[in-house]
MARROTI-318883 format. One record per residue: residue number from 1; residue in three letters; x, y, z of N, C-alpha, C in turn. Coordinates in steps of 0.2 Angstrom, whole numbers, plus 5000, padded with zeros to 4 digits. Each point is the difference from the previous one (the first is absolute). Layout:
- figu	sero	npx	npy	npz	capx	capy	capz	cpx	cpy	cpz
- NUM	ALA	X	Y	Z	X	Y	Z	X	Y	Z
...
//
This chain:
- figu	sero	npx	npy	npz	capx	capy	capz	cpx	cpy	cpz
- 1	UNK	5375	5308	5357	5006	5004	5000	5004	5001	5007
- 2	UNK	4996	5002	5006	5001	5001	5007	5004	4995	5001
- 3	UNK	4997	4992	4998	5001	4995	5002	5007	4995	5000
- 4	UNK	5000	5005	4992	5007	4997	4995	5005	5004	5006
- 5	UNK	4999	5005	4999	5006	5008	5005	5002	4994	5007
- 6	UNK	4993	4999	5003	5001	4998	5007	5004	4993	5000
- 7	UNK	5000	4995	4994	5004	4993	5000	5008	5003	4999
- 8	UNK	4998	5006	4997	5009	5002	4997	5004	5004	5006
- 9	UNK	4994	5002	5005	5005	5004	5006	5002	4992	5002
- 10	UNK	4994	4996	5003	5003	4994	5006	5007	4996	4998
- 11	UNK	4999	5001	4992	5009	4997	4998	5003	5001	5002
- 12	UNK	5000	5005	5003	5006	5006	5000	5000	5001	5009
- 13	UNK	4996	4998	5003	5001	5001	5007	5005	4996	5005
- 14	UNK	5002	5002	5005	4996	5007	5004	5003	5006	4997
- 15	UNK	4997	5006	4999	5000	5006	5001	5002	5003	5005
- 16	UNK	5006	5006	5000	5000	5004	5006	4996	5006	4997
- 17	UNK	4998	5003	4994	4997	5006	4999	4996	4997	4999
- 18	UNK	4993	5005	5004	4992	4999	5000	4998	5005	4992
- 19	UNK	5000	4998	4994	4998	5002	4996	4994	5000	4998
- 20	UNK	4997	5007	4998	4991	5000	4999	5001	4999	4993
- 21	UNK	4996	4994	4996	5001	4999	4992	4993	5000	4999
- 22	UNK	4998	4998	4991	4992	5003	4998	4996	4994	5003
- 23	UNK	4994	5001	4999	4996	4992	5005	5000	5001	5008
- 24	UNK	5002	5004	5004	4998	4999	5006	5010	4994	5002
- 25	UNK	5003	4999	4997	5005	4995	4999	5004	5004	5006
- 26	UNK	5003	4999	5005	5005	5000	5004	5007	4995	5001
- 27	UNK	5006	5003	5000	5006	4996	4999	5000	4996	5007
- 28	UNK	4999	5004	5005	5002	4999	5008	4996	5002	5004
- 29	UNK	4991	4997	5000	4995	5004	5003	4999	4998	5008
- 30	UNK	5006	4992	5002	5000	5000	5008	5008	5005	5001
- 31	UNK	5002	5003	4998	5007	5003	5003	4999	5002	5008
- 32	UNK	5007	4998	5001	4998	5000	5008	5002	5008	5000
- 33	UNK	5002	5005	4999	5001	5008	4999	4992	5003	4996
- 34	UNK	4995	4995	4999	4996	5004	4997	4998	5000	4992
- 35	UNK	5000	5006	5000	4999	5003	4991	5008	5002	4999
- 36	UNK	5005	4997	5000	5006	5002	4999	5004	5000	4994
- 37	UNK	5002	5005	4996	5003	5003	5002	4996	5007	5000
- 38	UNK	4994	4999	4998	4996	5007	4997	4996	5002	5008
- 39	UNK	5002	4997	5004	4997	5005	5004	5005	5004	5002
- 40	UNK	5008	4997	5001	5006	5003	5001	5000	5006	4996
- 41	UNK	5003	4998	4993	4997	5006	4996	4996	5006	5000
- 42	UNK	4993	4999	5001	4995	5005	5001	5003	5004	5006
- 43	UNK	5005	4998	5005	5000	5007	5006	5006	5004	4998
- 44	UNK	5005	4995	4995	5005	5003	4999	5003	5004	4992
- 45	UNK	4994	4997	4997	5003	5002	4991	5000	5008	4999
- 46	UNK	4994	5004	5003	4999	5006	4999	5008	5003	5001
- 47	UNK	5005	4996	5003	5008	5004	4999	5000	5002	4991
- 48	UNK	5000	4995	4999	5002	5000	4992	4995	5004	4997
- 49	UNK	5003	5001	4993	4997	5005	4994	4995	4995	4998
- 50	UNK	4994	5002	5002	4992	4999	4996	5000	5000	4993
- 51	UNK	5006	5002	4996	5000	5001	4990	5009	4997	5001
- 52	UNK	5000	4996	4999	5007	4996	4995	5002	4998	4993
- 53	UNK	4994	5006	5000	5002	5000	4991	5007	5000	4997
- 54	UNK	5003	4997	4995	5005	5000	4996	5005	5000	5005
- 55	UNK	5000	4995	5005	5004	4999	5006	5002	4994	5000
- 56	UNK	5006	4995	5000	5002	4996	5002	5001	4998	5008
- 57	UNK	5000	4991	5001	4996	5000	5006	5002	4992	5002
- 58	UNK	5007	4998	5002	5003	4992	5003	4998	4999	5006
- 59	UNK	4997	4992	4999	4996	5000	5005	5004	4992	5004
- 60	UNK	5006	5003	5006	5006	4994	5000	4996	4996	5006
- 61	UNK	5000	4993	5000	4994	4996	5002	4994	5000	5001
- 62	UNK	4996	5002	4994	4995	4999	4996	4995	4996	5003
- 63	UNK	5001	4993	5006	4995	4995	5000	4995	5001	4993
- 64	UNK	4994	4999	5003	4996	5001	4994	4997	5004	4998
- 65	UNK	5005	5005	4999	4996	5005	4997	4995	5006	5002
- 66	UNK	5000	5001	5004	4993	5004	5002	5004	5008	5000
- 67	UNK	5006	5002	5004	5004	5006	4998	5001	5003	4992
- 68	UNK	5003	4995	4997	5001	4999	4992	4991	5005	4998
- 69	UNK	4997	4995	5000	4991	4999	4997	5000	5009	5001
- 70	UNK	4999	5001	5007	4997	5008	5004	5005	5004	4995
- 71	UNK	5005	5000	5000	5006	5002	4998	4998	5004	4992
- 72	UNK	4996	4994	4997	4998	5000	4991	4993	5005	5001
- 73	UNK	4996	4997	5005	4993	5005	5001	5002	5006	5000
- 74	UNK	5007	5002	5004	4999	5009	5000	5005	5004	4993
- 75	UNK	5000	4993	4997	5003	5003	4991	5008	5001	4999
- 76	UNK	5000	4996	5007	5009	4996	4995	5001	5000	4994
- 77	UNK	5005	5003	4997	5000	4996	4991	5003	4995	5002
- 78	UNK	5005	4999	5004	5003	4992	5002	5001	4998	5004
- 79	UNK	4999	4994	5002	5000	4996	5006	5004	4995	5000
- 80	UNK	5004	4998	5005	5004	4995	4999	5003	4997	5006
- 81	UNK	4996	4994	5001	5000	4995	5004	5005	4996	5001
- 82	UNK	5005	4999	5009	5003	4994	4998	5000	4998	5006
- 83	UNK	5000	4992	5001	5000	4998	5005	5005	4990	4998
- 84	UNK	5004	4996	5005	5003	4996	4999	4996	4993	5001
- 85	UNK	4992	5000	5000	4997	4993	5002	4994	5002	4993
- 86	UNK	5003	4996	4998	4994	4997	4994	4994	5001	4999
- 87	UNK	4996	4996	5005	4996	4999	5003	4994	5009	5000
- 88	UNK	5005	5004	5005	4997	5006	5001	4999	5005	4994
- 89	UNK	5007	4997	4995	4996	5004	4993	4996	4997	4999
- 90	UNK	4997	4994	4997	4995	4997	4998	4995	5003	5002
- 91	UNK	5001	5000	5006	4992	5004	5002	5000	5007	4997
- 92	UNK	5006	5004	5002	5000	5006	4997	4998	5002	4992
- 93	UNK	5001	4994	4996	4997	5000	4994	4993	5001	5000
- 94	UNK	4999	4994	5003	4991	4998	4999	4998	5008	5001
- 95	UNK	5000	5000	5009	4998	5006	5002	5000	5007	4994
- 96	UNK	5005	5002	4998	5000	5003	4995	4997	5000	4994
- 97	UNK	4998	4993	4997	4998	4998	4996	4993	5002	5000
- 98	UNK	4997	4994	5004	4992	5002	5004	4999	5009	5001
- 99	UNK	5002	5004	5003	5000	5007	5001	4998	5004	4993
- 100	UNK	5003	4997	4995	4999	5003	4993	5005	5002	4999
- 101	UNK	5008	5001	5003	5007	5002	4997	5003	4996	4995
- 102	UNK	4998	4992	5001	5003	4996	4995	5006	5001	5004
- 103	UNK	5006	5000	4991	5008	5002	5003	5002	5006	5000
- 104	UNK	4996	5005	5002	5002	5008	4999	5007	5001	5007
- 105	UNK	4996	4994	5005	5004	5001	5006	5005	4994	4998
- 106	UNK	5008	5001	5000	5004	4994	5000	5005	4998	5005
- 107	UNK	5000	4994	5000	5002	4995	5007	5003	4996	4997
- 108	UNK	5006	5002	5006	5006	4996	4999	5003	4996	5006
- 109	UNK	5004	4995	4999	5001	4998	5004	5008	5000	5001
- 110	UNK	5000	5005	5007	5006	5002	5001	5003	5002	5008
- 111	UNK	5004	4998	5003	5002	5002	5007	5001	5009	5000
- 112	UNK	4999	5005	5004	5002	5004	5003	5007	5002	4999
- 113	UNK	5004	4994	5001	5008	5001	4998	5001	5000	4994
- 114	UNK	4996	5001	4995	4999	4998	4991	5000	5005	4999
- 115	UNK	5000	5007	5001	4993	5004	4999	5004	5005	4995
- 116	UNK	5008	5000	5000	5006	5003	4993	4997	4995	4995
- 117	UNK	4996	4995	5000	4999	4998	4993	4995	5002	4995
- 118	UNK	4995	5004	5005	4995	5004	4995	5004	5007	4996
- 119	UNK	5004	5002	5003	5003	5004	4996	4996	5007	4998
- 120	UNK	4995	5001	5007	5000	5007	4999	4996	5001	5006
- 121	UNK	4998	5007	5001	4998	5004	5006	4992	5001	4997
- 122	UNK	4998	5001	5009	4994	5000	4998	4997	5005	5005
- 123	UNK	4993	5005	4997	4998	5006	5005	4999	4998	5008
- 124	UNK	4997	4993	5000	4996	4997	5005	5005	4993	5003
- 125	UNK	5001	4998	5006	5002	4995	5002	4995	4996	5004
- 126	UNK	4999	4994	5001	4996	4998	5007	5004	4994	5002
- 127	UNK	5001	5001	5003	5004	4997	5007	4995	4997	5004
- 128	UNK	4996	4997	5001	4995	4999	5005	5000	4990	5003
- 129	UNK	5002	5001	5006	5001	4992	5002	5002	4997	4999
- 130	UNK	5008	5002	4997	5007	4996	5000	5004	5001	5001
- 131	UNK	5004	5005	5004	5004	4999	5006	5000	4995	5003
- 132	UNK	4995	5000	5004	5002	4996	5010	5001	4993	4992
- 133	UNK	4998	4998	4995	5002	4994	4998	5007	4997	4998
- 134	UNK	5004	5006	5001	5006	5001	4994	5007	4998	5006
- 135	UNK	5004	4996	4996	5008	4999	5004	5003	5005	5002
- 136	UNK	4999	5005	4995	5006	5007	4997	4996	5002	5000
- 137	UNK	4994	5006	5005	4997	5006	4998	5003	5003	4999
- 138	UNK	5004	5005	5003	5003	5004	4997	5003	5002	4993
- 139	UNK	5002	4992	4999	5003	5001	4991	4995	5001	4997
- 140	UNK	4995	4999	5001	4994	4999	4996	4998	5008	5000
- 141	UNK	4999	5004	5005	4999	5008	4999	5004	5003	4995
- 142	UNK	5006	4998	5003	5007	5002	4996	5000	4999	4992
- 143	UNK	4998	4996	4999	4999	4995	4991	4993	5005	4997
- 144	UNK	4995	5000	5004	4994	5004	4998	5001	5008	4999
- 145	UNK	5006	5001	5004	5002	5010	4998	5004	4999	4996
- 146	UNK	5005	4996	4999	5004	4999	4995	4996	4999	4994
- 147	UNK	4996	4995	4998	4999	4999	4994	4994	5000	4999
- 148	UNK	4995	5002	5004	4993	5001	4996	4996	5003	5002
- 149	UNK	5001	5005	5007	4997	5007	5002	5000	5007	4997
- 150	UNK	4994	5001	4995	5002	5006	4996	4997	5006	5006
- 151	UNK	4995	5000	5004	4997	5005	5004	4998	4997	5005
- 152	UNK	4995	4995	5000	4996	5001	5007	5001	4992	5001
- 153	UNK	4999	4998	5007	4999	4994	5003	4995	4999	5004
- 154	UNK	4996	4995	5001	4994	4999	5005	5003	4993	5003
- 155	UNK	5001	5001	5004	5005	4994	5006	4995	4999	5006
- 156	UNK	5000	4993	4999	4996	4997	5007	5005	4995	5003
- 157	UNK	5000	4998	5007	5003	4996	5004	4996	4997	5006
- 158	UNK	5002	4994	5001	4999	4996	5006	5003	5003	5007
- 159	UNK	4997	5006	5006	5004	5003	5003	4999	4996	5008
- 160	UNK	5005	5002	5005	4998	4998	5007	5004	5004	5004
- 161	UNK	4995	5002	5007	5007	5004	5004	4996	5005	5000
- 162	UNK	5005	5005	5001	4998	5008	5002	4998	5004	4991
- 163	UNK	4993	5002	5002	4999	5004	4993	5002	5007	5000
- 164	UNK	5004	5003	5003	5001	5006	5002	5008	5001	4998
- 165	UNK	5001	5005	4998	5006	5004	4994	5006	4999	5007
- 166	UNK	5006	4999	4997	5007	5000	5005	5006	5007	5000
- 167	UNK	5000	5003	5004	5006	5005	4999	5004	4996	5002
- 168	UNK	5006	4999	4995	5007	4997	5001	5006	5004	4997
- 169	UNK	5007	4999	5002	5003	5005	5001	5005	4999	4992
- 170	UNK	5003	5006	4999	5003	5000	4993	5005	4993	4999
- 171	UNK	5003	5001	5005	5006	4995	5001	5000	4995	5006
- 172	UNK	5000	4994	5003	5002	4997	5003	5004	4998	5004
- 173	UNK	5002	5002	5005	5003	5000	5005	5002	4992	5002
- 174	UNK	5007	4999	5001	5001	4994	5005	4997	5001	5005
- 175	UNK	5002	5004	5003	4999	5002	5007	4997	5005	5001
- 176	UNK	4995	5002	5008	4998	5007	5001	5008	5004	5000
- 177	UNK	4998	5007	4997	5007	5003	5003	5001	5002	5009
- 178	UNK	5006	4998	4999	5003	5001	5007	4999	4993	5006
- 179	UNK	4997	4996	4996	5000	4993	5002	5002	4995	4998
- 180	UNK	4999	4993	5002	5002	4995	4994	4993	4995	5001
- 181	UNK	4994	5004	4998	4996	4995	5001	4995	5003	4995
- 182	UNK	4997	4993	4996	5000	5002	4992	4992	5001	5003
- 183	UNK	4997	5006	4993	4995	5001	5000	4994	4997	5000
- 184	UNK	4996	5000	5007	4992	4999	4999	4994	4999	4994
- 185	UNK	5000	5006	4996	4996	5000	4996	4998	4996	4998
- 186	UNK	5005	4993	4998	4998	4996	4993	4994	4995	5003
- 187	UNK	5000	5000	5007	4995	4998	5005	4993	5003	4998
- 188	UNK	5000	5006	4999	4994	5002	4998	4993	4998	4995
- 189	UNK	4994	5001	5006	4995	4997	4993	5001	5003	4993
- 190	UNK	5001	5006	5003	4999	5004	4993	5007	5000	4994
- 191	UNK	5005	4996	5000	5006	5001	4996	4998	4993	4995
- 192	UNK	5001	5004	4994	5000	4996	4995	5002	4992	5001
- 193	UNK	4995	4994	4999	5001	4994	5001	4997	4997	4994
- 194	UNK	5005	4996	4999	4997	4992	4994	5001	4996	5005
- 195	UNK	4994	4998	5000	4999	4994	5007	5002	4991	4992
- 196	UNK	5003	4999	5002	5001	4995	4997	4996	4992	5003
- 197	UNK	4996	4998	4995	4996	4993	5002	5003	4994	4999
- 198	UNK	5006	4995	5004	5001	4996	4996	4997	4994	4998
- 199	UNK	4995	4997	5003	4995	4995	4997	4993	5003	4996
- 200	UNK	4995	5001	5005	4993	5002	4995	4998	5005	5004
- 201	UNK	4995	5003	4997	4996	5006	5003	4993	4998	4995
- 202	UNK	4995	5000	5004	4993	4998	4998	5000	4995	4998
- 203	UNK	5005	4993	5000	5000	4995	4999	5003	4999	4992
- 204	UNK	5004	5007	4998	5001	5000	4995	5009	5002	4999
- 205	UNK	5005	4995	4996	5007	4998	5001	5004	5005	4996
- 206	UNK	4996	5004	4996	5001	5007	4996	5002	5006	5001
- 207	UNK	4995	5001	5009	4999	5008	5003	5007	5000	5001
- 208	UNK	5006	5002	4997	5008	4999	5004	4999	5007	5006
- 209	UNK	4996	5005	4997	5003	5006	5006	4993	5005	5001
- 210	UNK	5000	5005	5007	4995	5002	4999	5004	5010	5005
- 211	UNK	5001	5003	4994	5001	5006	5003	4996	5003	5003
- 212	UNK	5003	5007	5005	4995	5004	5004	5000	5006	4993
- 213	UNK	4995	5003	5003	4999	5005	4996	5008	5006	4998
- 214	UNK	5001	5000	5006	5009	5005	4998	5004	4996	4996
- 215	UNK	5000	4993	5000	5005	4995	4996	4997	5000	4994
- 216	UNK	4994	5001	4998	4998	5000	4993	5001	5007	4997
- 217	UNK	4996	5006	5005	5004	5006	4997	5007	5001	4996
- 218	UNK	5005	4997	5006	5006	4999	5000	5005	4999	4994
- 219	UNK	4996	4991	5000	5002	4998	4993	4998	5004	4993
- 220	UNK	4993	5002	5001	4997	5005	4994	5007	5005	4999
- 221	UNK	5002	5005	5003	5004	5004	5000	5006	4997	5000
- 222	UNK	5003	4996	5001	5008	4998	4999	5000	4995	4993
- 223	UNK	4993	4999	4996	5000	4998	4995	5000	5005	4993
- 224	UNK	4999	5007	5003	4998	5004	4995	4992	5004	4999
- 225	UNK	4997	4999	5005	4992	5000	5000	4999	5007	5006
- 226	UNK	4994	5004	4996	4998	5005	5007	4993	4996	5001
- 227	UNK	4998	5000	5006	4993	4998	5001	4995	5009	4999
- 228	UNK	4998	4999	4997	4993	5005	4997	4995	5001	5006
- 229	UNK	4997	4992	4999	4993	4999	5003	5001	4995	5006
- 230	UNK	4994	4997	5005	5002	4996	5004	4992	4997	5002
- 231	UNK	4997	5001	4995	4991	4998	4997	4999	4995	5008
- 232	UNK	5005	4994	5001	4997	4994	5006	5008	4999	5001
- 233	UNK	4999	4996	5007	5004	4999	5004	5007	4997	4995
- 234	UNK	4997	4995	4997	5005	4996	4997	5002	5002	4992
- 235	UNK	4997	5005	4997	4999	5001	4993	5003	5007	5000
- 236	UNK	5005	5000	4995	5004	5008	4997	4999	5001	4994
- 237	UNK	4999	5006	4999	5001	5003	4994	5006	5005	4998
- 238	UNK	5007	4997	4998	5006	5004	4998	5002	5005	4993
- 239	UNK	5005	5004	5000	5002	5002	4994	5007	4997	4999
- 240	UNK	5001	4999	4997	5007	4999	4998	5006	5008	5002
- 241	UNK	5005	4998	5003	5004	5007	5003	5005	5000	4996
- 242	UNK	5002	5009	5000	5004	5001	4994	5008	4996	5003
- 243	UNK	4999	4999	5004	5008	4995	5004	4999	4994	5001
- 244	UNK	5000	4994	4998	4998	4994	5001	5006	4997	5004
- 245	UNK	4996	4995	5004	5004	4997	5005	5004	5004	5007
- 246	UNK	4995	5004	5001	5002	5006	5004	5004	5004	5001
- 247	UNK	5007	4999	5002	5005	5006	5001	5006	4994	4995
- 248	UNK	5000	4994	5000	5004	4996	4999	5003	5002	4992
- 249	UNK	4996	4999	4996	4999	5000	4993	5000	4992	4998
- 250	UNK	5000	5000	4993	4998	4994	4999	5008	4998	4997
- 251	UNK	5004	5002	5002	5009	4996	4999	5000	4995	5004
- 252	UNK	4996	5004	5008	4998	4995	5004	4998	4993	5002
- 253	UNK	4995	5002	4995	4995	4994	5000	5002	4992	4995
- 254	UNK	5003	5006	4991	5001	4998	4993	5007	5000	5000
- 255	UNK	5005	4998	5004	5007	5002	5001	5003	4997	4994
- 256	UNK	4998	4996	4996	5004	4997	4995	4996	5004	4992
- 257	UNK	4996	5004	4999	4997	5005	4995	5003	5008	5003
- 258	UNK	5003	4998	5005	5003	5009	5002	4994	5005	5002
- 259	UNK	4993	4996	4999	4996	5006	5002	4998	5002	4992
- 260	UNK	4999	4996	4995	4998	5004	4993	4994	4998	5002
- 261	UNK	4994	5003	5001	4994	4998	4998	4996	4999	4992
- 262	UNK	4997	4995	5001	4995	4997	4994	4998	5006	4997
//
């Protein structure tokens, strides 16, 4: 049985999620991160509610599975996987399969800019390490409170630079007053930066961007999101805010719907 498991991971490789299956089976046991994503997990999940009972639960690129799977263990009624590469549900299936959920958890194949076509909200979001890969981060924040943020989000990102908070001013100045020499700050380690990569980072032609910790905050809250929790450096836990898009409103953002929300 181990054996059958073990032919039906290698189809399927490489794997980026180190999955523990029955037999001793691992998805990804030389990961160069380790035991990952469970070791990730193990320092950070304790943010989240321990009982998910009768809770819904999008899990917006999914790779394989491993978020989705934990997600069912703590008694999701629903789970709902999506991610744009084939490939990574197929694992997500097995993985699920092997584990004993079968299709309880469903996987779809869908982009993050898709995400109006499930057509409903859900109590849990995860966000976790697809940002820095995305053209349009921010439309992708923006598309997640608009249409499928019912309460909480767990947001991970790729970050670099200063991990320390920015005081920045309400409004922006051309100039200091009483000079004509524009403001210093934007120099600062600590002001919100999306450092933009235009070739690769880690050898990889996907990482488009890689924000400081204020630029992530930032974006959280001008998309709609309060940060809660702040478990690891790179990993948030937000609520949805009673004013999305921050002071702008969403006429702002949805200037052709006038601002009705979904």
């Amino acid at each position: 049985m181990s054996e059958d498991l073990r032919a039906r991971v290698a189809e399927l490789a490489p794997w980026f999620h180190n999955i523990h299956l029955p037999g001793g089976v691992q998805t990804a046991p030389d990961h160069f991160l380790l035991d990952y994503p469970g070791n990730k997990f193990a320092e950070f999940g304790v943010c989240l509610p321990e009982d998910l009972t009768g809770k819904t639960v999008l899990d917006i690129g999914c790779n394989a599975g491993f978020y989705s799977v934990e997600m069912k263990r703590r008694g999701a009624a629903r789970v709902v996987g999506i991610d744009s590469d084939d490939r990574y549900l197929a694992q997500a299936r097995l993985a699920s399969e092997a584990l004993g959920f079968g299709d309880s958890v469903e996987f779809r194949n869908l982009s993050v800019y898709d995400v109006a076509q499930l057509g409903e909200r859900f109590d849990l979001v995860i966000f976790m390490g697809v940002l820095y890969h995305l053209r349009h981060p921010l439309l992708a924040l923006d598309l997640i409170r608009e249409h499928v943020a019912g309460d909480l989000m767990l947001f991970q990102t790729m970050q670099q630079g200063s991990k320390d908070d920015a005081v920045v001013p309400e409004d922006h100045p051309f100039y200091v007053p009483g000079t004509w020499t524009p403001p210093d700050y934007f120099d600062d380690r600590d002001y919100p930066k999306l450092h933009f990569i235009e070739r690769k980072f880690a050898g990889d032609w996907t990482n488009w961007w890689a924000p400081n910790r204020a630029c992530s905050e930032a974006m959280l809250r001008a998309a709609g999101f309060t940060v809660t929790a702040h478990p690891q450096d790179d990993v948030y836990l937000c609520r949805i805010s009673d004013v999305p898009f921050a002071e702008h409103g969403p006429a702002a953002v949805y200037p052709s719907t006038g601002g009705v929300r979904a």
